[in-house]
N, C-alpha and C positions, 0 to 999 in steps of 0.2 A: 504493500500500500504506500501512495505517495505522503512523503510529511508536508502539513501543512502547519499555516498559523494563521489563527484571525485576528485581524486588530478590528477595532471601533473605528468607525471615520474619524472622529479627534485626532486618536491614534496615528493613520493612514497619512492624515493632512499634517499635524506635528514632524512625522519623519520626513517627508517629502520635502515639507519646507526647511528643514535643518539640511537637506540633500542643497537645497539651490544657496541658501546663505554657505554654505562651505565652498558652492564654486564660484562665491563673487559675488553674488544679486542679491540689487537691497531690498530693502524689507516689502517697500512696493511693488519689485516684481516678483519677489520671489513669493509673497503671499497669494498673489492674483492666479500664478501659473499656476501653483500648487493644488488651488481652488479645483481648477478646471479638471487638473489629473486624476485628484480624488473624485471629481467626479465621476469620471470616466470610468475610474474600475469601481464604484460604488453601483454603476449603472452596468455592469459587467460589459460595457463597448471597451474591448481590453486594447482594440488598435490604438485606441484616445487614452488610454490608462498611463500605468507607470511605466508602459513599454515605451514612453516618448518622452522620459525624462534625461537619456542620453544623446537623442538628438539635439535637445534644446541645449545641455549644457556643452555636446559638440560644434552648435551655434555660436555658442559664446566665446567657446576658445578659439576658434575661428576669427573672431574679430568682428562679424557679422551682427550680430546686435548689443546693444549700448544697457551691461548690467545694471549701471547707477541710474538710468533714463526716470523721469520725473512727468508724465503724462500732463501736457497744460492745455485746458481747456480756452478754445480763442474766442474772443468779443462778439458773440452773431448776437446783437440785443434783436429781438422784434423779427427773428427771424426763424422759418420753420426748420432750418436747416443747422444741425449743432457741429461742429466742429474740433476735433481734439485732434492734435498732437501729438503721436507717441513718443516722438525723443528717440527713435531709433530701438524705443525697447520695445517688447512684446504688445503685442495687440488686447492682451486680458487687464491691465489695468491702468488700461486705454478707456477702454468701454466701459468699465467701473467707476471711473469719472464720468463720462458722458451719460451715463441713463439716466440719472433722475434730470437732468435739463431734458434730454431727451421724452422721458413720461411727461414734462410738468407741457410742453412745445404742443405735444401731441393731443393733449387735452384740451389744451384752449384753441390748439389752431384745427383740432381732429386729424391732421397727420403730422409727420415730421419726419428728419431723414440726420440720424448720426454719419458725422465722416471721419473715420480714422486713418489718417494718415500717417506713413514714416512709421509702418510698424514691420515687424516681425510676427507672420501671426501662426497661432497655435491650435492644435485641438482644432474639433470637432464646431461647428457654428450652433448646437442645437444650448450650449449655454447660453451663450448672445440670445438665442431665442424667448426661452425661457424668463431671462432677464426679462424681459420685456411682454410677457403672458403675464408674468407675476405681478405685473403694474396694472393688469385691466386692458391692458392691449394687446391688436395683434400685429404679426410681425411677418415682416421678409428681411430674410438676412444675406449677404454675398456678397464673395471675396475671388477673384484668383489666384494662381499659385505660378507653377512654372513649366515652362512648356513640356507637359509629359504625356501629353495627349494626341493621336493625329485626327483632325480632321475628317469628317465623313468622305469617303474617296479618296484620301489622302496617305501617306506612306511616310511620312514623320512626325515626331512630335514639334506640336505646335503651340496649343491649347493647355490651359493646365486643367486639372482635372474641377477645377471650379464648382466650387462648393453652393448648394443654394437652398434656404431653410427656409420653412414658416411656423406661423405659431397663432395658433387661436384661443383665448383665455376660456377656461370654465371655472365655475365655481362648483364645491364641491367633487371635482376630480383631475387630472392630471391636466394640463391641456392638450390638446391637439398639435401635435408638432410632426413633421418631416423634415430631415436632414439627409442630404443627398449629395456626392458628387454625381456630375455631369457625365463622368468616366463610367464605365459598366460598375466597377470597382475600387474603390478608393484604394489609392499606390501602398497603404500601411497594408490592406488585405493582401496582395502581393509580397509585400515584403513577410508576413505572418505566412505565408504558405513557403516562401521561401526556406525559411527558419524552420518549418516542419518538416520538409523536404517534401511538400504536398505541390501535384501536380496542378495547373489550372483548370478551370471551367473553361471549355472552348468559347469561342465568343469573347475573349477578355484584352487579348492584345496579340500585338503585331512584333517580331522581329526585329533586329537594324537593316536588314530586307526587306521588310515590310511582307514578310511570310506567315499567315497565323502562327501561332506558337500555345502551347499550355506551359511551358519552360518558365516558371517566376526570375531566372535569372535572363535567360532570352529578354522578357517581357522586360525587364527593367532595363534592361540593354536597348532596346527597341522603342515602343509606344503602347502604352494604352489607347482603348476603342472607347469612343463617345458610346450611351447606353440610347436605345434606340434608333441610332443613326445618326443620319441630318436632322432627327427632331431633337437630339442630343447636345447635335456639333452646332445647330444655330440656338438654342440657351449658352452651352458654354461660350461662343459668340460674344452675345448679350450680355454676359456678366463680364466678359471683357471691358466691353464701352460703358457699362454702365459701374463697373468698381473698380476699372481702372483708369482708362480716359475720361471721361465723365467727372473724375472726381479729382485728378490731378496729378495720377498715381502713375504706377509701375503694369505693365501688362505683362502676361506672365510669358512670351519670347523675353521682355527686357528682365526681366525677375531674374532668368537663367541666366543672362547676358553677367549682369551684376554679382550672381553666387559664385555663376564658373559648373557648379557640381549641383546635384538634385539631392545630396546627402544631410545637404543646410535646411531648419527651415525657412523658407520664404519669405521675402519682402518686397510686403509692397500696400499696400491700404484695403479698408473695410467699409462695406457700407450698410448701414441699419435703418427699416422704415419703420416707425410703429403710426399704426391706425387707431384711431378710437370710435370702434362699432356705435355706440351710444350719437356719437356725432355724426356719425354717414349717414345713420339711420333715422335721425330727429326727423320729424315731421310725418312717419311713413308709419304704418297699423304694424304692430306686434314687436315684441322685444327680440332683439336682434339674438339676446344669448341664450334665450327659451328657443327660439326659432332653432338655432345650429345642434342644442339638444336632439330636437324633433329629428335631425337629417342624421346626427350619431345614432341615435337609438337605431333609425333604420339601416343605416349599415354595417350594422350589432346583429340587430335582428334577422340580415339573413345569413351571420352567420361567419360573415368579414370579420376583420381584423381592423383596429384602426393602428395607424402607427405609432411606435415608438411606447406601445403597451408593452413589451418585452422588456426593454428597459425599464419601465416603474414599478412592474410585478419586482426585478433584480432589486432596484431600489428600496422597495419597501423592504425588502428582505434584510437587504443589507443594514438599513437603518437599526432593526431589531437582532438582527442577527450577528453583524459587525460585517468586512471583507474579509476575507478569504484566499490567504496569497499561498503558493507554492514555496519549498523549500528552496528553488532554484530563483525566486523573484522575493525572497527577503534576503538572500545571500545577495544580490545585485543591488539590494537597497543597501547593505551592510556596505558593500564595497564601496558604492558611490559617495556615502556619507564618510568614507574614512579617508578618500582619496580626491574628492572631487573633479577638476579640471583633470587631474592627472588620471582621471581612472577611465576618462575618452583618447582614442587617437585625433 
């Protein structure tokens, strides 16, 4: 039987963030990051977990984003659109200054649109989402990454795998969220199968030929496939001009340009919309979060699924239960915390 050990999320989030203070990051990014990763293996999404705490802090030593970075919020009075700054650090406590200007924008204007620029961004978008469920609103969220994706028709990587979320509030239960790369497969599932020595699902990526492949080392070498085609490759498109030109940022060809290697994470800017249902809605018969009720039950009731239920059943669990790490993923947290910078190439 394999050895395990649970910690409590305190737990989890205590060592993690003792993990980033030992490699340098101050207390502001190191607690934001930390956030997000316990959340990740709290929600058993283990691609977003602790398994991306060596990336980030091989980011660092890289030179690629700014440990001490100080997230500063810019001037937009009377405006729906908030602005932050990252300072060249991480993208997560970026966005932890910008939300509540962001909720308070959204309320009185009924939408608004956070822009984080100049970051390094992390993890999975369904926290950002979340974020912003949790204020009474709802949300689209999206970023690009860097070119690792080709094109529908296309035979290199181009497109990043360009992440794109939503988030619709309920009371009384989880909210309604989807988080999604553009790609079939987001590049960490590749890299997890890699590391198993687990073959791919056909349909996932392309060669440096541009040959299908199931090879996760091929495939990395090569491109990922947009997921449903051209209706894939013109969203990831979209999220290009809209999170990266649009906003003043980094497209993810120039992202790569900028890293050199696909092994960094990413820089280049985010962009967050929250809606406020209650304000779209004014003037019109029936309430807007009774109404979205009515359309979950029915696709409950024949029997679907709605998203991102997998992870809250994990969660709830977790909450009560603690996380649940292998003997081989506390020895890596052991090493990390005793060695820091020096325990990444």
């Amino acid at each position: 039987m394999t050895q395990t050990t649970t910690l409590t999320i305190t737990a989890l989030q205590e060592r993690v963030e003792a993990i980033f203070l030992k490699g340098g990051l101050n207390a502001v990014q190191a607690g934001a990051i930390s956030r997000v990763i316990v959340a990740g293996e709290r929600d058993a999404c283990k691609s977003h977990g602790i398994y991306r705490i060596e990336g980030a802090l091989r980011t660092v030593k890289a030179g690629k984003v700014n440990p001490d970075a100080v997230p500063e919020l810019l001037p937009q009075e009377n405006s729906a659109i908030v602005k932050v700054n990252a300072k060249g650090g991480f993208a997560n406590p970026a966005f932890e200054l910008g939300l509540p200007v962001l909720a308070d924008r959204a309320r009185s204007c009924g939408l608004a649109a956070l822009v984080i620029n100049d970051c390094t961004h992390f993890s999975a978008l369904w926290p950002e989402v979340e974020g912003v469920t949790d204020q009474g609103l709802a949300a689209l969220v999206m970023c690009p990454s860097y070119s690792t994706v080709a094109p529908a028709g296309g035979n290199k990587p181009l497109l990043g795998t360009n992440p794109f979320a939503f988030g619709w509030p309920r009371t009384g239960n989880p909210p309604y969220v989807f988080d999604f790369a553009t790609s079939v497969a987001a590049r960490g599932e590749i890299e997890l199968h890699r590391r198993a020595g687990k073959q791919l699902p056909e349909g996932w990526a392309i060669d440096a030929e541009g040959n299908p492949t199931t090879d996760p080392d091929a495939a990395l070498a090569g491109a990922m496939l947009p997921f449903g085609s051209h209706k894939g490759s013109a969203i990831g498109t979209m999220i290009e001009l809209l999170a990266g030109i649009m906003i003043g940022d980094l497209t993810s060809p120039e992202v790569l340009d900028y890293l050199g290697t696909t092994t960094l994470a990413p820089f280049h800017g985010e962009l967050i919309i929250a809606f406020s249902p209650e304000a779209f809605a004014a003037g019109r018969p029936g309430n807007p979060f009774a109404r979205a009720e009515v359309l979950f039950e029915a696709i409950v009731g024949q029997g679907a699924r709605l998203p991102s239920q997998r992870r809250f059943v994990a969660r709830r669990k977790s909450e009560t239960e603690g996380v649940t790490l292998t003997a081989a993923e506390i020895e890596q947290l052991d090493r990390l915390l005793a060695l820091g910078l020096d325990a990444v190439a």
